[in-house]
C-alpha positions, -999 to 999 in steps of 0.1 A, spaced: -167 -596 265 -203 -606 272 -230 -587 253 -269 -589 238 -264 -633 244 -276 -653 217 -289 -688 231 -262 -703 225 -243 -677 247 -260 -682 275 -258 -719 273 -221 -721 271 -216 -694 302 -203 -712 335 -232 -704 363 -201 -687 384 -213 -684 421 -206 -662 446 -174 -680 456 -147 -695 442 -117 -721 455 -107 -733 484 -104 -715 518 -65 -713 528 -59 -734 560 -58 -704 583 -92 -693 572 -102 -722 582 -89 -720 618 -105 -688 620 -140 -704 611 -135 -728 637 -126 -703 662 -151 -676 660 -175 -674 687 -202 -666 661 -197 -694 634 -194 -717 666 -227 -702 678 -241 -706 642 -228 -745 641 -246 -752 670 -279 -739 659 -276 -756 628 -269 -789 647 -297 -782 673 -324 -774 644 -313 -805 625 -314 -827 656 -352 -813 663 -361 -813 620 -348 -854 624 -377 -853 658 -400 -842 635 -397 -868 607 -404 -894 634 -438 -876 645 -421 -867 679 -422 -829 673 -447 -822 647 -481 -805 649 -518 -823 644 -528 -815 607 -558 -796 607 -585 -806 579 -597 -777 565 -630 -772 543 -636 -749 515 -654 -716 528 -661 -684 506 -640 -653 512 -674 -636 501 -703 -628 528 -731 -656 522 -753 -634 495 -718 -644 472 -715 -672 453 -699 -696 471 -692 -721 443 -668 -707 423 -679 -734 393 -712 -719 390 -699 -682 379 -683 -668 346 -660 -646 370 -643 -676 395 -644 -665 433 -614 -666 456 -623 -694 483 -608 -690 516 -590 -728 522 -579 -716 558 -576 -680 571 -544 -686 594 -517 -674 595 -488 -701 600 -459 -691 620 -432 -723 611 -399 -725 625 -375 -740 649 -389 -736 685 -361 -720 710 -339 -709 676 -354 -679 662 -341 -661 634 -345 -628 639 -349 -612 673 -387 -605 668 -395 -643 671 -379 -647 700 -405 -661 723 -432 -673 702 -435 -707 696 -436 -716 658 -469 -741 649 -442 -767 634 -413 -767 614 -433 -774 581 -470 -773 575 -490 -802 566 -529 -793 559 -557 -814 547 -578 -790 519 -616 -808 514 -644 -793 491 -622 -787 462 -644 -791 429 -625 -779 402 -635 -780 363 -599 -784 351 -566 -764 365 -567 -744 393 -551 -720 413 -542 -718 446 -528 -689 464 -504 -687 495 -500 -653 516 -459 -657 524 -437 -630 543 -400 -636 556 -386 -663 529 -352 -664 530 -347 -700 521 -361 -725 498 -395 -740 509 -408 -768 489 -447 -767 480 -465 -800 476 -497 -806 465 -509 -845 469 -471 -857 471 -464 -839 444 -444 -806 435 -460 -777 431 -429 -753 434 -411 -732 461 -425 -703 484 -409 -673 466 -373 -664 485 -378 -629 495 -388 -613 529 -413 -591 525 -450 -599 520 -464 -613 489 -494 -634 473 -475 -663 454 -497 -680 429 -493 -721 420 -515 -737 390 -528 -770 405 -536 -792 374 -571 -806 372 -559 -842 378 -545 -838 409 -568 -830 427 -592 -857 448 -626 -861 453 -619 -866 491 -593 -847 509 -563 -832 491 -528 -825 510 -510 -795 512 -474 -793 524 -448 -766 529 -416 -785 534 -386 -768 552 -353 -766 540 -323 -774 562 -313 -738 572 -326 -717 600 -358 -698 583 -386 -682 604 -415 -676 579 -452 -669 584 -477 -682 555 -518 -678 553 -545 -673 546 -546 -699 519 -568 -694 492 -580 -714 459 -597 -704 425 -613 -730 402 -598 -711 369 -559 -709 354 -535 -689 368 -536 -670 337 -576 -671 337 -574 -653 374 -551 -629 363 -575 -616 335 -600 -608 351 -593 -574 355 -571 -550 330 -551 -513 346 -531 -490 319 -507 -473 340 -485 -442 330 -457 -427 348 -448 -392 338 -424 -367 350 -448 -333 368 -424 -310 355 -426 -320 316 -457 -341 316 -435 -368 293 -436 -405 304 -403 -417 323 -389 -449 333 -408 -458 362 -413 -489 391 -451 -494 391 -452 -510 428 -489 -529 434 -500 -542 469 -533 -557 488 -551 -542 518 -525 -559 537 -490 -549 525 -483 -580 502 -475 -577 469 -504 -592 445 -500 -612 415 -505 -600 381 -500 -601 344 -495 -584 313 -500 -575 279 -478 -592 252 -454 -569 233 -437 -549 263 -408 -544 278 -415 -548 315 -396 -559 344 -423 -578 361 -424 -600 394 -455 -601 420 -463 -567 424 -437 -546 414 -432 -539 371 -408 -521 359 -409 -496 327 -388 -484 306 -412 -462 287 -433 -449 314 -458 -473 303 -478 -505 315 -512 -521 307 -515 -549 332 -540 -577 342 -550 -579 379 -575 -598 394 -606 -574 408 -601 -562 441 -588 -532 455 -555 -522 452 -529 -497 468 -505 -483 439 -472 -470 439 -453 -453 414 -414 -445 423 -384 -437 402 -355 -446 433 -339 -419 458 -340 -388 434 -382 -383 433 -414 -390 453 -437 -413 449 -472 -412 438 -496 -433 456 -537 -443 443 -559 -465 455 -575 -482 423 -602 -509 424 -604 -535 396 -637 -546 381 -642 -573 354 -654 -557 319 -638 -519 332 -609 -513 318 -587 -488 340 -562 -460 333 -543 -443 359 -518 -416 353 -489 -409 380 -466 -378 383 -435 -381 399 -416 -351 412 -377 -347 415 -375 -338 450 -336 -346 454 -312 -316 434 -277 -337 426 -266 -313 402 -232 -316 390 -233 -357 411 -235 -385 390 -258 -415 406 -236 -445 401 -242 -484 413 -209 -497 409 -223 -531 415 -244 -554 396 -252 -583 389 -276 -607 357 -286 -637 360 -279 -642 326 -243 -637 336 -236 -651 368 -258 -673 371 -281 -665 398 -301 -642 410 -334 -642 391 -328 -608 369 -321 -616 331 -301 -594 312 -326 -574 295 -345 -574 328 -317 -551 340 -317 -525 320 -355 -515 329 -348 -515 363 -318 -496 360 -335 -470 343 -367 -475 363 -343 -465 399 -326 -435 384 -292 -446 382 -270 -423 358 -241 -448 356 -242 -483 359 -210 -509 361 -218 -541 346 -202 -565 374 -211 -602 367 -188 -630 383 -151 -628 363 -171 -622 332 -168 -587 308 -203 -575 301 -216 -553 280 -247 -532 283 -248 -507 254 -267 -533 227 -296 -543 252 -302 -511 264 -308 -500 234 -331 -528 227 -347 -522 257 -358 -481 247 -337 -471 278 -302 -461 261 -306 -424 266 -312 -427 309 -282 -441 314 -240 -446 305 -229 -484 310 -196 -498 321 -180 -522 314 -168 -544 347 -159 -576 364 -164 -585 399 -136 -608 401 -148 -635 425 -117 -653 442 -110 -672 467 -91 -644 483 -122 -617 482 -144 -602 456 -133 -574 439 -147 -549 409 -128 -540 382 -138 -508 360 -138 -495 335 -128 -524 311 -120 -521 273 -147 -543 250 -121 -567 240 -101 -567 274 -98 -607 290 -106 -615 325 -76 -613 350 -66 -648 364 -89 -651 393 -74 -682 410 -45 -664 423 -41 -665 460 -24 -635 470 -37 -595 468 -1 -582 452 -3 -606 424 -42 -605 420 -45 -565 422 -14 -557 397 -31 -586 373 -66 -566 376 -41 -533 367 -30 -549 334 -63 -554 321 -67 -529 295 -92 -497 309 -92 -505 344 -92 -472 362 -105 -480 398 -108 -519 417 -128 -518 447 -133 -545 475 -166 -558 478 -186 -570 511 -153 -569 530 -172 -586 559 -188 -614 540 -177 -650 542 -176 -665 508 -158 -701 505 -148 -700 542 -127 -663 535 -136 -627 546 -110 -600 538 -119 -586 578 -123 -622 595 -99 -613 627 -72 -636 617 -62 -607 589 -74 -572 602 -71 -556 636 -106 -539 638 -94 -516 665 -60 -506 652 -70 -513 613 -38 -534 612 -43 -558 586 -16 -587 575 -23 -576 540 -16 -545 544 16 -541 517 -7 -552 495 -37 -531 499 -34 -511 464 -69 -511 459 -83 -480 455 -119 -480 477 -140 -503 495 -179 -510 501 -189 -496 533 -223 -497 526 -239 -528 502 -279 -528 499 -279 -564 493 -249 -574 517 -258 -554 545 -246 -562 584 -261 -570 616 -246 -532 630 -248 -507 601 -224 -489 613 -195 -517 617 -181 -514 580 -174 -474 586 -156 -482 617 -136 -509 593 -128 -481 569 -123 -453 591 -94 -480 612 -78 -483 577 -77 -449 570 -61 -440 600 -35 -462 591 -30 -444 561 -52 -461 535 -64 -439 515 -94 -460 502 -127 -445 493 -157 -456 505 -190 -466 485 -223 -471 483 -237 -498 460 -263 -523 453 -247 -561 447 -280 -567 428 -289 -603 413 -325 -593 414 -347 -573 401 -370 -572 433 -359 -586 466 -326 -567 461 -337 -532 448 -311 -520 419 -296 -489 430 -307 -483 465 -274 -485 478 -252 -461 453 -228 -437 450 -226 -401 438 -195 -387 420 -184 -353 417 -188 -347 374 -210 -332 348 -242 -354 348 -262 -328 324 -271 -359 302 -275 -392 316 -267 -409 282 -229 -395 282 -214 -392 310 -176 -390 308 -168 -420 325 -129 -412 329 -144 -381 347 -160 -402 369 -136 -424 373 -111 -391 383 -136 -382 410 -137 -417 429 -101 -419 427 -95 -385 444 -125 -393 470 -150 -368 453 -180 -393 460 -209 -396 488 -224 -424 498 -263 -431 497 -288 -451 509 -321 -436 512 -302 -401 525 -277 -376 506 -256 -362 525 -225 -332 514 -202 -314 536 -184 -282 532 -154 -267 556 -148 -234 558 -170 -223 530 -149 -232 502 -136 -269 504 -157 -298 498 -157 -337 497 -119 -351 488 -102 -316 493 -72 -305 514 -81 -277 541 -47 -261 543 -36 -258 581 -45 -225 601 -47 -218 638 -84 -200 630 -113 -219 642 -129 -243 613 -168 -239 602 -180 -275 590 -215 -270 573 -231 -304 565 -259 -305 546 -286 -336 543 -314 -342 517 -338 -369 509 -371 -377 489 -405 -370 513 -404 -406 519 -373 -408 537 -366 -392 574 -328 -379 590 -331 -384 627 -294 -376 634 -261 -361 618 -231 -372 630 -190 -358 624 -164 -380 630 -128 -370 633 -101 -396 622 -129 -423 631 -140 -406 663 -177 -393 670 -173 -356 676 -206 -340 670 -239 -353 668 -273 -331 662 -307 -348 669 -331 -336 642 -370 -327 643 -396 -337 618 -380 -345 580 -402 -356 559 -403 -325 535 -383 -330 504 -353 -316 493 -333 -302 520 -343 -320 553 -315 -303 574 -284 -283 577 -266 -286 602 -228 -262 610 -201 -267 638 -169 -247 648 -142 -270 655 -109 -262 668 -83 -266 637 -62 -298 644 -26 -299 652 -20 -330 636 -31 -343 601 -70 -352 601 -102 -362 582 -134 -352 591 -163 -377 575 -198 -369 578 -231 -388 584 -269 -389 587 -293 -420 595 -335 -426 603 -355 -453 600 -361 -474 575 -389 -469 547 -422 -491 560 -441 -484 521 -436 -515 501 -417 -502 471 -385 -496 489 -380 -520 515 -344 -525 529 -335 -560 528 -321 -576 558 -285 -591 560 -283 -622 547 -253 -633 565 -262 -621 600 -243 -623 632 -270 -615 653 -309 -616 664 -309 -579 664 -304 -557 631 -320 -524 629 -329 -513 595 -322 -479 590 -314 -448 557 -278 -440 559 -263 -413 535 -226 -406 541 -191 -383 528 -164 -390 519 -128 -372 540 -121 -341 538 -86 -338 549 -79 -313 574 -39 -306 571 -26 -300 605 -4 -270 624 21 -291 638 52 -284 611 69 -312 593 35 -335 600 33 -362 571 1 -357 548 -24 -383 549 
């Protein structure tokens, strides 16, 4: 068991990656053979064949040499030496598109012709009076881009996606009298990002971030008591902003976004104008401010948050997550966690670090947040056969062997580890050391055949991971709904796969479970357990959707057979910042209804929806779901997948059932 580390701890934990061993020979054949690893080979080979161009100065760019000009209009103070407050100086106002030319990313490069693979810019008027800071607009970092400054490192672009201001302290020695070099170095990999304006402050990093100081206070509308909260904290623009904050908190903090677990926050921001958002994940809205920060003002904003969802009597679980502290990547510490957890809402959260037993109870105590949530104890076991969670474990339970090679013996040695109720697959569709559970070499997509399938005793699969999502949205469901019509009887989740605290939000894939949830602190976890295992569960991201047949049976219930006509009432809710566009009913995998919605953005209840349906003569399952667009506000953004197939990949809320089994007329028909 892993729990509250002491230094030593921490030290002596094996960084365990996302994959272990070997892949097996015919996983390797498979690699070789699929049209889209080939496709992916050969763009790696093209882009390293035009990145070895560019080190010889046969494809590169002309480096611009750019002087020092005030942000300010000209009645400013354009020399930000000669004020007590230091100005932001505008090095160069573009914005850098860098790339591979003819090998987008993403389908929305397509056609536009990067500026270079890396950027190389002379900077000339710098005067600093000791360390400085320079500031770099980034959006759509994926990979690791070096930052030079003279030859020498600065650090790397931040690896997330969506806009942000990263900061980098120049010291004062490093810079020249004459022209100074910036450089934004590519890495190997495929990345389309887009960085500028530039901008430079003669002060510290810490200095800049002073200048300004913002009390912030989350508190619930309905009791006027401060609650766990995300503070979220963006520019004119969209990009998260750097700031500070004042020693002696507990706060989750990374550009832009802090996280609370007292409802409280006193901040330092550089002046400027702000847009402010405070959020506590899917179950409440979101209060928004716009807040301007002036040197010598102090500012305190107060934020109420509604609950706009009802779950009662659902427990909102995240059956997936990861510490850094534990698994040894990722960027979110231990104690990090807890505020976030409690900051998104979750009600239960399984401690999953890689083929390690953690244990939240002592931090979150530690933390203030022990009474918004129950922990459990868990182990993503990380083979080289699949992934695969394990919960709930005893405190003094060992790890299962996770260098076995084969599902029988691996599952039944995840059984004997003392408390395991329910073992999941993870990411089925991910690659990790050359193996996916669904490469075609194992599993029939169309018939849900799978070469495994005498050993496939697990009890439920992922269908929907926030920080492993796919190209098509929609392509682990069809997995899932092939197995169960082969007579799997695996439930499907929801869950995060979190290593982050930001650029993979905790909680905004999860799952809700059919059990008392009147206090967050003390939920009956073998309840919970119960209620996955019998398929008592929805599945949620950004969208919460419940079905009811015939007035009486609900998620994971048996409709008995009848020749009487069947009423399916679906019902889908959602925060005010979240949209349904269409429900859909599939039978036994098949699309049989579908009901275009009108204008949902009201909380609560955005639609419900009811069908007749002809009762079945065979055996059936009827699975429910809704989908809209994505969130565009900054303090939810879906990530994209990070192992993509394709150009395309439309981000999109998804909340989804669980079967209900419909038993059919036809006498002596076997039950599901």
């Amino acid at each position: 068991m892993r729990a509250d580390p002491t230094p030593s701890a921490r030290g002596a934990h094996r960084p365990a990656g996302r994959a272990l061993g070997q892949p097996k020979p015919q996983a390797m054949q498979w690699i070789m053979l699929s049209p889209w690893f080939k496709h992916l080979c050969w763009r790696r080979v093209i882009a390293c064949l035009l990145i070895s161009l560019g080190s010889l100065g046969l494809a590169a760019q002309p480096s611009p040499e750019i002087s020092a000009v005030s942000s300010l209009s000209s009645s400013a103070t354009t020399s930000a030496t000669n004020s007590p407050i230091a100005e932001v100086i505008v090095l160069d106002s573009n914005a850098y598109h860098l790339g591979v030319d003819g090998l987008p990313e993403w389908r929305s490069f397509e056609g536009r012709h990067p500026h270079s693979r890396e950027l190389h810019l002379a900077l000339r008027g710098l005067t600093p009076t000791g360390a400085s800071s320079l500031l770099i607009r980034q959006e759509d970092v994926k990979e690791g881009w070096e930052v030079r400054f003279n030859q020498r490192k600065l650090g790397q672009l931040a690896t997330i996606e969506q806009a942000q201001i990263t900061v980098f302290e120049i010291p004062g020695d490093w810079v020249r009298e004459d022209a100074n070099q910036l450089a934004i170095l590519a890495p190997k990999a495929i990345d389309d990002i887009v960085v500028g304006p530039i901008q430079w402050v003669n002060a510290p990093t810490q200095a800049y971030l002073q200048q300004g100081s913002v009390h912030l206070t989350a508190r619930d509308r309905a009791t006027g008591q401060a609650m766990p909260a995300r503070f979220t904290l963006t520019d004119a623009s969209g990009a998260l902003v750097p700031m500070g904050a004042a020693p002696g908190q507990h706060l989750a903090m990374r550009p832009g976004v802090a996280y609370t677990g007292n409802g409280q926050a006193q901040l330092s921001i550089p002046r400027g104008t702000y847009r402010l958002y405070a959020s506590r994940g899917f179950e409440y809205g979101v209060a928004r401010e716009l807040i301007t920060v002036r040197p010598g003002e102090p500012l305190s904003v107060d934020l109420a948050l509604e609950r706009e969802v009802d779950t009662t009597g659902w427990v909102a679980a995240d059956t997936h997550i990861h510490t850094r502290t534990f698994s040894g990547h990722g960027d979110a510490t231990l104690e990090e966690t807890m505020l976030s957890i409690a900051g998104e809402g979750i009600e239960l959260a399984v401690a999953t670090d890689h083929n390690d037993h953690t244990d939240y109870r002592g931090s979150a105590r530690a933390m203030g947040v022990a009474n918004t949530f129950t922990p459990v104890i868990g182990n993503e076991v990380t083979t080289a056969i699949g992934h695969f969670n394990a919960f709930p474990i005893d405190p003094d339970a060992s790890p299962p062997d996770h260098t076995l090679k084969d599902w029988a013996n691996l599952i039944q040695a995840m059984r004997r580890v003392s408390g395991v109720r329910a073992i999941v697959l993870n990411h089925p569709r991910n690659i990790h050391g050359g193996f996916s559970p669904m490469a075609s070499e194992w599993f029939d997509s169309r018939t849900g055949e799978h070469a495994w399938a005498a050993a496939m005793s697990f009890d439920g699969m992922e269908v929907l991971t926030s920080a492993a999502l796919q190209s098509d949205p929609m392509l682990l469901f069809r997995d899932w709904f092939a197995l169960l019509n082969q007579g799997h009887r695996l439930v499907g989740l929801g869950s995060s796969d979190t290593h982050d605290i930001h650029r993979y939000i905790l909680g905004q894939g999860r799952t809700y479970l059919r059990c008392k949830d009147h206090e967050p602190s003390a939920i009956d976890i073998e309840a919970a357990c119960q209620a996955l295992l019998e398929g008592r569960a929805l599945i949620s991201m950004g969208l919460w959707v419940d079905m009811v047949v015939n007035h009486g049976y609900g998620v994971g219930d048996h409709v008995p057979s009848s020749k009487d006509p069947l009423e399916v009432r679906v019902n889908v809710a959602g925060p005010s910042w979240t949209e349904a566009q269409v429900v859909e009913l599939y039978q036994d995998g098949q699309r049989i209804r579908s009901t275009r919605l009108g204008q949902t953005t009201q909380a609560g209840i955005k639609a419900q929806v009811r069908w007749t349906l002809r009762a079945p003569q065979k055996n059936a399952y009827l699975v429910a779901v809704a989908r809209g667009p994505a969130v565009a506000e900054p303090f939810w953004v879906i990530p994209r997948p990070y192992q993509h197939t394709s150009l395309d990949y439309q981000a999109m809320v998804i909340g989804a059932t669980n079967p209900i089994w419909l038993d059919g007329s036809t006498p002596g028909e076997p039950a599901r």
